[in-house]
C-alpha positions in Angstrom: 102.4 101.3 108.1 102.8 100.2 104.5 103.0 102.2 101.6 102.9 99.9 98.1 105.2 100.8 95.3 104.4 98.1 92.2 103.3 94.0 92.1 104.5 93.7 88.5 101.0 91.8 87.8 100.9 91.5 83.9 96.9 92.4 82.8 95.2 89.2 81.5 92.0 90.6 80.3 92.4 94.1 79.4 95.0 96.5 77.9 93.9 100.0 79.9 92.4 99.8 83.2 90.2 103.0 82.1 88.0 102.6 85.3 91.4 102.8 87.8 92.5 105.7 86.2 89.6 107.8 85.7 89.4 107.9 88.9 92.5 108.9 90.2 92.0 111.4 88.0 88.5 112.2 89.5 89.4 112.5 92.9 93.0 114.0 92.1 91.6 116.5 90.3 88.4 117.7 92.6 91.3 117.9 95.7 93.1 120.5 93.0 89.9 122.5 92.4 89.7 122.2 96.8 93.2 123.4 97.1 93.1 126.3 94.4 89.6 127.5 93.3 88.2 127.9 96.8 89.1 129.2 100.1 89.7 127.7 103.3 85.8 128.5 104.6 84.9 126.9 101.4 86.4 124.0 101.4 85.2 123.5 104.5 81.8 123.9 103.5 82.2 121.4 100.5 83.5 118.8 102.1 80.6 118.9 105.0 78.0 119.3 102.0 79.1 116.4 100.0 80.8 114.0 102.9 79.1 111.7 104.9 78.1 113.1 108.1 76.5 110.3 110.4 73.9 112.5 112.7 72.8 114.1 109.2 72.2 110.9 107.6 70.2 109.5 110.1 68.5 112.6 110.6 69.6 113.8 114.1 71.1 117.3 112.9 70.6 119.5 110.1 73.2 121.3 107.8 72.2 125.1 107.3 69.8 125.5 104.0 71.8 128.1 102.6 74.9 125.5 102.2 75.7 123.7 99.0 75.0 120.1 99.8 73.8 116.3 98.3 71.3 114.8 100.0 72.5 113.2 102.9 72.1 109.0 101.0 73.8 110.8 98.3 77.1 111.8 100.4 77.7 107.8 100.8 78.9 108.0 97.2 80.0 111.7 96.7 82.3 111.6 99.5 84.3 108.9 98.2 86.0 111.3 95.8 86.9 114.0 98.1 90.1 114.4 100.4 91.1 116.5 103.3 94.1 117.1 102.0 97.0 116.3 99.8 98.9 113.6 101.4 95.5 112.1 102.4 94.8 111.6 98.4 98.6 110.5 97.8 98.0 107.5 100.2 94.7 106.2 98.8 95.3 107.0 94.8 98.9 104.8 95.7 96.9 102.2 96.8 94.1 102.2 93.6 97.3 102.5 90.9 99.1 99.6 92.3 96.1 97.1 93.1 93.6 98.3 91.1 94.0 98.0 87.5 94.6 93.9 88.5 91.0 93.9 90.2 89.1 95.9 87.5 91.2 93.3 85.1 89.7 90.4 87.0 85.9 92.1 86.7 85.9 94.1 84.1 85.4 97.5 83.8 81.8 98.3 84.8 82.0 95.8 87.1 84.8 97.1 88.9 83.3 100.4 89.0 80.0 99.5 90.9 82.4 96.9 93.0 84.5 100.3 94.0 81.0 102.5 94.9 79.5 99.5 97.0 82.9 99.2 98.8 83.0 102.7 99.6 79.4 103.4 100.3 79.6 100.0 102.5 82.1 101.4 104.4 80.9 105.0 104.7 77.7 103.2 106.0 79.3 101.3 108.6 81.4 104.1 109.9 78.0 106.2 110.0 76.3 102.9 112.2 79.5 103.2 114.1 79.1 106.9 115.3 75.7 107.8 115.2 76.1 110.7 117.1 79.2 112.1 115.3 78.6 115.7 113.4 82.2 115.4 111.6 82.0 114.4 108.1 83.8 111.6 106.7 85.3 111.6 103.5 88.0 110.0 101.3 88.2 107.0 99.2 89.8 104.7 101.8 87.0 102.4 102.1 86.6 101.7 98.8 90.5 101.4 98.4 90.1 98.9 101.3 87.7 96.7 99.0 90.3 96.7 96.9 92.7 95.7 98.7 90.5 92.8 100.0 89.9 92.0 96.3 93.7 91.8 94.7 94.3 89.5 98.7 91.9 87.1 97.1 93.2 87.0 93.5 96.9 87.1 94.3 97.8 86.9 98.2 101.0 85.1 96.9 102.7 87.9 94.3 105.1 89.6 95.9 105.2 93.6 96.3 107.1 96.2 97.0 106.3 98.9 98.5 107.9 100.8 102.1 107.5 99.4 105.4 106.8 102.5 107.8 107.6 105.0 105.7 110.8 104.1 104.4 112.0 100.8 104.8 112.1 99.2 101.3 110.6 95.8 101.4 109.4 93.3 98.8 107.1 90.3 100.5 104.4 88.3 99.2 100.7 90.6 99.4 99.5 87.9 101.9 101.8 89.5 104.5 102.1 93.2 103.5 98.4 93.7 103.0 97.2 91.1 106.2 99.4 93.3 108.4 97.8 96.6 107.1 94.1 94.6 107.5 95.1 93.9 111.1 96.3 97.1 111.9 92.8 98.3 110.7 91.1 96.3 112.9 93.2 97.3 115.7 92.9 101.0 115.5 89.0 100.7 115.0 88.9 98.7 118.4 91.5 101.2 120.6 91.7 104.3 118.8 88.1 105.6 119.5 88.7 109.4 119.5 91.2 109.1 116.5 90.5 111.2 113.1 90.8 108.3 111.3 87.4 106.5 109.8 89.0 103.0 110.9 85.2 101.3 110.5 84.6 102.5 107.3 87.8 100.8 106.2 86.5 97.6 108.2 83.5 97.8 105.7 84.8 98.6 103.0 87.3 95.3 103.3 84.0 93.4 104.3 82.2 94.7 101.4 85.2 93.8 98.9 85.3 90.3 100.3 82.2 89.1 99.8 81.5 90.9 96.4 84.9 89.9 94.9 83.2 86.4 94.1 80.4 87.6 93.0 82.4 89.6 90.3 85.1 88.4 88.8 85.1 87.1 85.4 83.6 83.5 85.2 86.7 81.1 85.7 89.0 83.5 87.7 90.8 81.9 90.2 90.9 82.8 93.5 93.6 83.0 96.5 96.4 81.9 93.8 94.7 78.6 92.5 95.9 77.8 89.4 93.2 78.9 87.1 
C-alpha cells in the first residue's frame, strides 16, 4: 500500500545510527546465507527452528528432536531477523532505513535496540495469543518495523515523506497520513483477512508495543507529535 522512499529528517543527537544499520545488515545478511548456503528443505527447517510457531510455544505440538531449533521463548526474538524471502526483507529493511535512524536518534542507541526486540517480541506474542492453534511459523521483522513506525508517528507525524503509493505512484504527504493509512489498513486485514499469510496481529502489537514504549524512551526533553521541543 505504501512503500517509503526518504523524510529528509536531519539527526539531532547522533552522527551514525549504528543500531539501524547493523541490523539491516543482520537480517540482510542471514536471508543471503538462507538463499545460498542451504537448500530448499533446509531453509525450511531453519526458519521452523528459529520462528515463532504459536502451538509450539504454548506447548500444544512438538518440533522433531533431531531439528536445529531455539527454545520455543527464544524464537520471539530470533525470528525477528529471518525472512521468507527476498522481497519480504526489501519491504521491512525499507521501512527501518527510512524511519529508523530518526527513532534510535530520538533514544539512543541501546535504547533503540531493546525498544526494536520488545516491539518485535510484543508482536510475535500477540500473533501467537491470536492463533493458538496455528503450527505455521511466523517470522520477519515486521512487528518490530511496526514499532517503529508507531515511534517516528509520535516524533514527527507532520514531516512530509516520499515514498510510492501502491506500488508506483510517487507521492510526498505528511507521515500523519502515509503511515495512518498503512496503520489502518493493518487493522483491517487482521479483522477480515483471517486465512491470509500475512501475521496482521503481530503488526498490531508491535504498533501497540511502539506506542506506549516510545515515551518511556526517548531522550529526556524530546518532543512529541511535532511540539516544538
Amino acid at each position: 500500500m505504501f512503500v517509503p522512499l526518504h523524510d529528509g529528517v536531519p539527526m539531532r543527537f547522533i552522527r551514525v545510527a549504528y543500531v539501524t544499520y547493523a541490523l539491516i545488515a543482520i537480517c540482510v545478511l542471514l536471508r543471503l546465507m538462507l538463499m545460498h548456503w542451504t537448500s530448499e528443505a533446509s531453509e525450511i527447517a531453519v526458519l521452523a527452528g528459529f520462528g515463532t510457531i504459536p502451538a509450539v510455544l504454548f506447548g500444544e505440538a512438538q518440533l522433531p528432536p533431531e531439528l536445529l531449533k531455539a527454545p520455543p521463548w527464544l524464537t520471539l526474538v530470533t525470528g525477528i531477523l529471518l525472512h521468507a524471502s527476498f522481497a519480504h526483507l526489501v519491504g521491512n529493511m525499507l521501512f527501518l532505513w527510512v524511519f529508523g535512524d530518526n527513532v534510535e536518534d530520538a533514544m539512543g542507541h541501546l535504547r533503540f535496540l531493546v525498544f526494536f526486540m520488545l516491539c518485535g517480541t510484543a508482536g510475535a506474542l500477540l500473533h501467537a495469543l491470536m492463533n493458538p492453534e496455528s503450527e505455521q511459523p511466523l517470522i520477519g521483522a515486521s512487528g518490530a518495523i511496526s514499532g517503529v513506525i508507531a515511534s517516528y508517528l509520535m516524533l514527527y507525524p507532520r514531516v512530509r515523506v516520499w515514498g510510492l503509493a501502491f506500488k508506483w505512484i510517487p507521492i510526498h504527504i505528511p507521515a500523519m497520513y502515509a503511515l495512518g493509512a498503512w496503520i489502518l489498513f493493518q487493522l483491517v486485514s487482521a479483522l477480515f483477512d483471517q486465512q491470509g499469510a500475512v501475521g496482521w496481529w503481530a503488526h498490531l502489537g508491535g504498533l501497540g508495543a511502539g506506542a506506549v514504549l516510545t515515551p518511556l524512551l526517548v531522550r529526556r526533553g524530546q518532543p512529541l507529535f511535532g511540539r516544538p521541543a
